[in-house]
N, C-alpha and C positions, 0 to 999 in steps of 0.2 A: 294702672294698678289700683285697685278700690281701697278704698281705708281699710278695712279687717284684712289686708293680704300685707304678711311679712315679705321682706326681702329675699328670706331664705324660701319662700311657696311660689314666687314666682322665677328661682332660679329653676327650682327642682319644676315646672314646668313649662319651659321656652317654649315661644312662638318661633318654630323653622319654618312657616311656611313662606317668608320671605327668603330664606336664605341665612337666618340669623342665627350666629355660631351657637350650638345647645353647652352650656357652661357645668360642672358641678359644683359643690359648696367648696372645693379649695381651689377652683377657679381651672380645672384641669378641663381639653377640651376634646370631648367625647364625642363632637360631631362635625361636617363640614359642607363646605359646598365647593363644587368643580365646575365652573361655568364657563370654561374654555370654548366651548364651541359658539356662546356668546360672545365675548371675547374678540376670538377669530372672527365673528360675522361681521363686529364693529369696525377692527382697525381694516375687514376687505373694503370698506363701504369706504375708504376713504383715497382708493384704487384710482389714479386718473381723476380727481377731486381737488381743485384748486382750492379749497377750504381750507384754511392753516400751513396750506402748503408753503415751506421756503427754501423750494427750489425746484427749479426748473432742467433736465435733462434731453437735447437736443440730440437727435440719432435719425440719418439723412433728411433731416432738414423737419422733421416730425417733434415735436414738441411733448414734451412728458415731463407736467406736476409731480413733485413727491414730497417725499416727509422728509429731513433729515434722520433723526432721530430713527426712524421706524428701519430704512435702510443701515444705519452704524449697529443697531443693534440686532439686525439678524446676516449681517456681512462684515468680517473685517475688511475687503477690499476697499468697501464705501465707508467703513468707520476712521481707514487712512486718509481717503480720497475728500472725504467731507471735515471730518474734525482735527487733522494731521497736521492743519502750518501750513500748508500748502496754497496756493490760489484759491484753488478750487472750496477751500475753506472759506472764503468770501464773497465768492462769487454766485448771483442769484442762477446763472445758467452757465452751464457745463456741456460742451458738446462731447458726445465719445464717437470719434471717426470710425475706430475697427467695431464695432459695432453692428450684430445683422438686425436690421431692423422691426421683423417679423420674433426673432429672436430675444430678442431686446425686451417686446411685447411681454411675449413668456414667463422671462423671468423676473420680469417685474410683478404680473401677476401671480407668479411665486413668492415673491418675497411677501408682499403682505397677506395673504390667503393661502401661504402653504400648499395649491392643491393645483395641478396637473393631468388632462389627460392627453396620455401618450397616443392611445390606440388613436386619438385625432390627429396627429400631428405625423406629416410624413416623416421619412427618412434622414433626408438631406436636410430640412428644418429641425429636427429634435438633436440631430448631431451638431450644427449652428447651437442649439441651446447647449448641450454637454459643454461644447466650446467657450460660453460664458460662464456656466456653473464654476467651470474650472477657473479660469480667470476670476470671478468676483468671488471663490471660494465658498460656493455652496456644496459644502463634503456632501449632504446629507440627499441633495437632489444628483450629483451628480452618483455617486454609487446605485442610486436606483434609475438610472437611466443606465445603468449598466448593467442590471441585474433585466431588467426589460428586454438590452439589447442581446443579452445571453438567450433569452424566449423568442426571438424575433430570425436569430441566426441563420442565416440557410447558405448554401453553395454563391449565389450571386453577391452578398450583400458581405460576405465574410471578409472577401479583402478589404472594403473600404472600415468596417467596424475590426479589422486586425489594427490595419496603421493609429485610427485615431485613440486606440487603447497602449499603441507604442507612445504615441507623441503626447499621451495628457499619464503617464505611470499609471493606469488602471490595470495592475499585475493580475488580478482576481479574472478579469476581464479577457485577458492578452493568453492568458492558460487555456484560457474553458474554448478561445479560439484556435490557439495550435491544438488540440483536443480535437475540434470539429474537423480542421484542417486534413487532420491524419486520417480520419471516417471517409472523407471524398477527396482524398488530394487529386485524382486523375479527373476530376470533375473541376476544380478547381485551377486548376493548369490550364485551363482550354476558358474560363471568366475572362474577358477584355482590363475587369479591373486588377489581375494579378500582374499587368504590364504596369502599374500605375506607381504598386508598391517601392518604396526606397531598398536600397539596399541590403539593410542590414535587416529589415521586415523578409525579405527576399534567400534568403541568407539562415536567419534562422526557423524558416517554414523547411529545406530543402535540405538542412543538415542533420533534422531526427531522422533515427532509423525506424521512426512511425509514421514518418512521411512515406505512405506506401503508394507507390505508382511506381509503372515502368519507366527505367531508368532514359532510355531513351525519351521519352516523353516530355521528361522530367529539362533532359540535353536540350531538347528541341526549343521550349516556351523558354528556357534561360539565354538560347540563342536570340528571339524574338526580343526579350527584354532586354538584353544588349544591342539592339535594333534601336528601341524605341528611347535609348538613354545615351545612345553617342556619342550627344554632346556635350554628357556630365565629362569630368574626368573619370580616366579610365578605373574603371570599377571592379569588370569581369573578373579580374585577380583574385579579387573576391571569394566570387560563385565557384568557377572553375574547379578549386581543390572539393568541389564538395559534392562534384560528379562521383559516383561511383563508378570507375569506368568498367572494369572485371562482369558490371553487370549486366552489359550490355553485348548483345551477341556480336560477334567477328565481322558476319555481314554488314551490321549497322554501323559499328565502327567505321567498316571502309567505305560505305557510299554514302554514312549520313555524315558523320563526327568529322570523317577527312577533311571534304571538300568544306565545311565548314570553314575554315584554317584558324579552327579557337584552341586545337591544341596541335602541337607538336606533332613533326612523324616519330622523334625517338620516343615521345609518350606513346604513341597510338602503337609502336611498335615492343616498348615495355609491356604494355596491358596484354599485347598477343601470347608476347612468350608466358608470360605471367598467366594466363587462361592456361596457356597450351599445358603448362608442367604443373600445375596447383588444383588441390583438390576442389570442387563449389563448398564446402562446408569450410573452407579459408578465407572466403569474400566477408564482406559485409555488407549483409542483406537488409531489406524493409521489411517490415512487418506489423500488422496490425495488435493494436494493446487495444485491450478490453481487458483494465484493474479488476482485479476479484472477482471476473466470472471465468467461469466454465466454458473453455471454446470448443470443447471435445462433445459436444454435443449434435445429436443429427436433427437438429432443429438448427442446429448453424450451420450442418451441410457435409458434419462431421461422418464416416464411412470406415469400419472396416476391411480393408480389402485386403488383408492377407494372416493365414491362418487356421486353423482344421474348424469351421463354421456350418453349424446348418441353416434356416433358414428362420432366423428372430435371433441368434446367438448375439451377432454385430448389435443391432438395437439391446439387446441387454447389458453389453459390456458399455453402452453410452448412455443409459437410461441416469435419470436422475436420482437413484438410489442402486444400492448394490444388487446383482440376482442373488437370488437363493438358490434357482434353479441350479440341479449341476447339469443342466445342457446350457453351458459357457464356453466359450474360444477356447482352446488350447494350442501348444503346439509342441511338438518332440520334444526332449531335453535335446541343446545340442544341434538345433537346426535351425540356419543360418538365415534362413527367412522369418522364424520367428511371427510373432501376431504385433501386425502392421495396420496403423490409422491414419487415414489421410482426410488433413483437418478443411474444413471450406474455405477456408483463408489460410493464405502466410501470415502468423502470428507471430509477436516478441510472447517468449512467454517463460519462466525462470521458475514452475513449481507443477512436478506433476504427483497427481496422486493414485496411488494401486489400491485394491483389493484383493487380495490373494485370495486362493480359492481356503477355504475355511470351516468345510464341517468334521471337519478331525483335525486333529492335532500333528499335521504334517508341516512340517518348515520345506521352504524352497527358495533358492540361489538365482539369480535373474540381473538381468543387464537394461539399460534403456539406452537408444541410440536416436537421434536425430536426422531429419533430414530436411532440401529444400527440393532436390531434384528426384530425389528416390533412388540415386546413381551412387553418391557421396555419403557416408554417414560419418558422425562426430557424435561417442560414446560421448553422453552427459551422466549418468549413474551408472555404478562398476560394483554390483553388490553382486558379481558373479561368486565369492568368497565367502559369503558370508551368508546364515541361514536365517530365512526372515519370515515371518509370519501375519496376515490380517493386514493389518489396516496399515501403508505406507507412505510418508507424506516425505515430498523429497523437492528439493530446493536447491538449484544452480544458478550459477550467471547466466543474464538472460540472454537471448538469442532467439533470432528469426526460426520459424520453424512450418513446414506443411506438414509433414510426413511422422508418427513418432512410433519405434520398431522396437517391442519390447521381446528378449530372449531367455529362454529357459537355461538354465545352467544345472541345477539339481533340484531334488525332489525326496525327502526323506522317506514317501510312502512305497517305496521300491514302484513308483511307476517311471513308465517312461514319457509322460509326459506335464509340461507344465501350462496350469489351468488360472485363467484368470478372469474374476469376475466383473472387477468396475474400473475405469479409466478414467480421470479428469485432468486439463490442463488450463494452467491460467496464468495472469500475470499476477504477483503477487506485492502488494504493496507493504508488506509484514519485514522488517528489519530482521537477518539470518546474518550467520555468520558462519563458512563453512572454510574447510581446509585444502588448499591449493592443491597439495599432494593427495590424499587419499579422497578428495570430493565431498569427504564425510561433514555433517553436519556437526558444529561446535553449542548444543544446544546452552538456553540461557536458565533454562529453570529443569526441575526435576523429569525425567521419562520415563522413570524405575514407577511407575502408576499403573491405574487401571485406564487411567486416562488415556493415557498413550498406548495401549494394548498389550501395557507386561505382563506376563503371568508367571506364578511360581510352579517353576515343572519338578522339584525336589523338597521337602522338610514337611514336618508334622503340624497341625494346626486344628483347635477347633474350629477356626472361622475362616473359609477360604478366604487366601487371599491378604490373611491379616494385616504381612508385612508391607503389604504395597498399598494399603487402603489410607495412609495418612493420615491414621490416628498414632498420635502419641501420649495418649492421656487413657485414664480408664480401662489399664490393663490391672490384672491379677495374678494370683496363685495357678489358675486355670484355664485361662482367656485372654487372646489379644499380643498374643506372638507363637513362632515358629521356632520350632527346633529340631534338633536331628541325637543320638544318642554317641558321645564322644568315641571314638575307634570305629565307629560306622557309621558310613554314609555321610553328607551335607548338607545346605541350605540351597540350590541356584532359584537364581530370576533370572525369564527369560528378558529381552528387550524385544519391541515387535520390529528392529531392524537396528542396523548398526549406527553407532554415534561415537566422535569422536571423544572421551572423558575425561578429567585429568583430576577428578576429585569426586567423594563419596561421603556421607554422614550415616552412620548407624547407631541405634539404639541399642545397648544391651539390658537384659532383663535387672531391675536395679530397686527390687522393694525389698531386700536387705542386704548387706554388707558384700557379699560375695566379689567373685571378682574373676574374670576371662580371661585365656588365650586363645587366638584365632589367627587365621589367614585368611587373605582370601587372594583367588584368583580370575580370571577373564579368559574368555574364551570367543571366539567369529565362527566356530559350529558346531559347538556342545563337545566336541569329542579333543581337542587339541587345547590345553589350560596352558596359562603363562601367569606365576605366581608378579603380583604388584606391590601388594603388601604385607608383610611378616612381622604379627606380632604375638609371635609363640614363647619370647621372652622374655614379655610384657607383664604385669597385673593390672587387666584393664577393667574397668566400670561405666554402665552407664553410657552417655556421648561421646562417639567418637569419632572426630574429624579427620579423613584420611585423604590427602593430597600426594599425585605422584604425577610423574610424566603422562600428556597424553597418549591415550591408548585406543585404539579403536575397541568394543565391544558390542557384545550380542549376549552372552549368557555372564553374568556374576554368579562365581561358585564360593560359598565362604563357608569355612569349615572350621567349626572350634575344635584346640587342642587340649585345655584344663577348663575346667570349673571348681571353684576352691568350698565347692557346696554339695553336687555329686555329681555323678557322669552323664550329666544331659547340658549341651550347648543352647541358650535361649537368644533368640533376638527377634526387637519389637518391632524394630521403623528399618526403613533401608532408604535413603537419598543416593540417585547418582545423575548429574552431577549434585554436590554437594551446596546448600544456600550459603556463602560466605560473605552475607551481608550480617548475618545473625551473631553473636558472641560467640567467641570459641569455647570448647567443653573446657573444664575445668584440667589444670595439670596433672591435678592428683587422680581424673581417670584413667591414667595411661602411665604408669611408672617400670622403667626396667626394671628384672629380678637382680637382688643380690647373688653374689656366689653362692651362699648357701642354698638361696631359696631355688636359684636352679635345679643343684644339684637332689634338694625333695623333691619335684619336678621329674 
């Protein structure tokens, strides 16, 4: 610093080009340096470096300098091992017997250098390493040798990378494997290394019903592995319950399964009768999962073959968007063949989705039916009742499925027949909650929207749609809700298919004092009402929370009976189901009438 230079002129201009922190005048620190990588170049350089070393690690008869220090601090197994109280706290050398010693290698030039490559290192050596990671507790090397081994995965190498993600808890790992397992288990059945597996490895590959191979196949390599394990104690006890026997044909039973003597004749002879009197949609079938796609597609092999079809119809009812076209599948109201998709795989699959035919305003009634064989069907959706419209997303317990038969029930356009434009099927990983008895959907949030495809087929509005558009703010004198004129007519919303309800919130028109009476009722095909809730001798305002038993619906019809302002019923918002997580309306919007004021009334 020269004489004429203050203190404060040479803060305000630091020398960084070494590295030296840039300071301001209250000392606050505005700049840095990250030298890490120098850092890491220093303490690799000291790798197998007798230099300051104090200790020595013996692994088959192979000598390896190291640091203390360097090892406690990027392993607790070594910070036990060396600084703990133990011998080995003392002692200049340390042999580790289990030890691979290629291995060994590895992760020592891990520990001080951090750095790894896998693509060098075989199979059978990087698994030796996982083996140590896990023992000297390197979380950080050992989860990326398993994010590697998920990229590396194939049909051959899968059983040996299943077991050793059972035996070190790598759950992340042990998934993404029964995952791949289920993509090729008939390829995987016939690997030498699938005889290797322990049994509980064995056991839980054989018991999803995404484990998809022929069941016999499945008998066959479980037989082989009770071969190769005979002289464990007896295990098969195991496996055996996890045969599906029902799945396997009559013949195979008796010339493969029999002469096996791994099960019973009163079994083999249960399973017969059990086939011979039971439907195939009472089995419990395999099926391939593929979460959140689309299996119904003819890129996966998907086909319509049954159905009044011309020649591109199939491909538009599988296409990746909806047709427009109205040359789409249809088939009769009422006819028992109905329009039939036969998917390229036996899928689990628990969510299919329609497109009804949609350029008018016609509702239609429809069924879906399942199958494995094409022989057997087991209805999964029963909206034969019920009038639905657009766009349907429907969600069941899952189930194996090839075959999926959807059936015309009605059709509001006085045709006779029912048209449909788009199919999808998938497994759906989305938390639903539906009702045992009517199959209907118990939804979680609002449906009464545009979102879900409700429309208002009833009431006055200048803005379509107002009621269902979830706005509840920014309404007026003129704008921003529906009404109907009291002694005539109503308000309905349609829903675009049935849901099971048991609660509603509506808005009543409420920028001054006034005050409602209303009903309202529910309906599953516009023409047949069942009153739910009655509050005709009420003075209501404003929010109102209405909870009743559930009810299946399709159209909400709510009709006001007084307005204590003139003779026009208004309402802003309509929920159903209702948010009951929100505060409830205030009491004083909902009060019964006195005797008198009935009686003005």
């Amino acid at each position: 610093m020269s004489d004429s230079a203050s203190l404060s002129d040479y803060l305000r201009a630091p020398d960084v080009t070494h590295g030296i922190l840039e300071m301001g005048l209250d000392g606050e620190i505005v700049g840095e340096v990250e030298h890490v990588e120098e850092l890491a170049a220093d303490i690799g350089k000291l790798l197998m470096n007798k230099d300051y070393s104090d200790v020595t690690f013996i692994v088959d008869g192979e000598q390896f300098p190291a640091h203390r220090v360097i090892l406690a601090a990027r392993s607790e197994y070594f910070r036990a091992l060396l600084y703990g109280g133990m011998r080995e706290s003392v002692e200049e050398k340390i042999s580790l017997p289990s030890a691979n010693l290629k291995a060994f290698k590895l992760i020592l030039r891990y520990a001080y250098t951090g750095q790894l490559l896998f693509t060098a290192i075989k199979l059978d050596l990087l698994l030796e390493v996982l083996t140590l990671a896990n023992q000297y507790g390197f979380n950080a090397l050992q989860n990326s040798i398993a994010d590697y081994l998920k990229s590396i995965l194939d049909t051959k190498n899968l059983c040996t990378v299943f077991n050793i993600s059972q035996l070190f808890s790598l759950r992340d790992l042990a998934e993404y494997c029964l995952v791949y397992a289920d993509r090729y288990a008939d390829e995987i059945l016939k690997e030498p290394t699938f005889l290797l597996l322990p049994v509980h490895a064995v056991k839980q590959l054989i018991k999803r019903d995404t484990f998809c191979a022929p069941e016999i196949n499945i008998f066959e390599v479980i037989r082989e592995w009770g071969e190769a394990h005979k002289d464990t104690a007896d295990v098969m006890h195991q496996l055996l319950p996890e045969i599906r026997l029902p799945l396997i044909s009559q013949k195979d039973l008796l010339s493969i399964v029999r002469p096996s003597g791994l099960i019973s004749s009163d079994v083999l002879l249960d399973t017969i009768d059990f086939k011979s009197k039971s439907k195939s949609t009472e089995f419990i079938h395999r099926g391939f999962q593929s979460p959140d796609i689309n299996i119904a597609t003819s890129q996966l092999g998907a086909v319509v073959i049954s159905g009044e079809t011309s020649p591109g119809q199939g491909l538009n009812l599988l296409s990746a968007e909806a047709s427009s076209n109205e040359n789409i599948p249809r088939t009769q109201i009422g006819d028992p063949e109905g329009i039939v998709v036969q998917l390229g795989n036996p899928y689990l699959i628990n969510k299919i989705i329609l497109i009804l035919y949609d350029r008018d305003n016609r509702n239609m009634a429809y069924s879906i039916e399942a199958s494995m064989d094409k022989v057997d069907w087991a209805k999964v959706i029963d909206h034969s009742k019920y009038m639905c419209r657009r766009r349907q997303v429907l969600l069941f317990k899952p189930r194996a499925v090839r075959y999926i038969r959807v059936l015309g029930h009605a059709n509001t356009a006085q045709s006779r027949y029912f048209h449909l434009s788009h199919l999808e099927a998938m497994y759906s990983t989305e938390k639903f909650q539906d009702d045992p008895d009517t199959t209907l959907q118990i939804p979680k949030c609002n449906v009464a929207t545009k979102t879900y495809d409700a429309q208002v087929v009833d009431g006055v509005s200048r803005i379509r749609d107002a009621l269902i558009n979830g706005q509840t703010s920014g309404y007026d004198w003129d704008n921003g809700y529906t009404c109907h004129q009291l002694g005539n007519g109503s308000i309905v919303v349609q829903l675009n298919q049935p849901y099971l309800i048991s609660s509603m919130r509506i808005l009543l028109w409420d920028l001054d004092d006034r005050f409602y009476s209303y009903y309202i009722e529910v309906s599953n095909d516009g023409a047949n009402y069942s009153m739910i809730v009655d509050r005709r001798r009420y003075r209501c305002r404003s929010w109102q929370l209405l909870q009743f038993d559930p009810v299946p619906i399709v159209f909400i019809r709510i009709t006001g009976t007084h307005n204590s302002s003139n003779e026009v019923f208004h309402l802003v918002h309509l929920e159903a189901p209702a948010d009951l997580s929100l505060d409830p309306p205030d009491e004083a919007n909902c009060i019964p009438y006195t005797e008198d004021q009935e009686q003005q009334n």
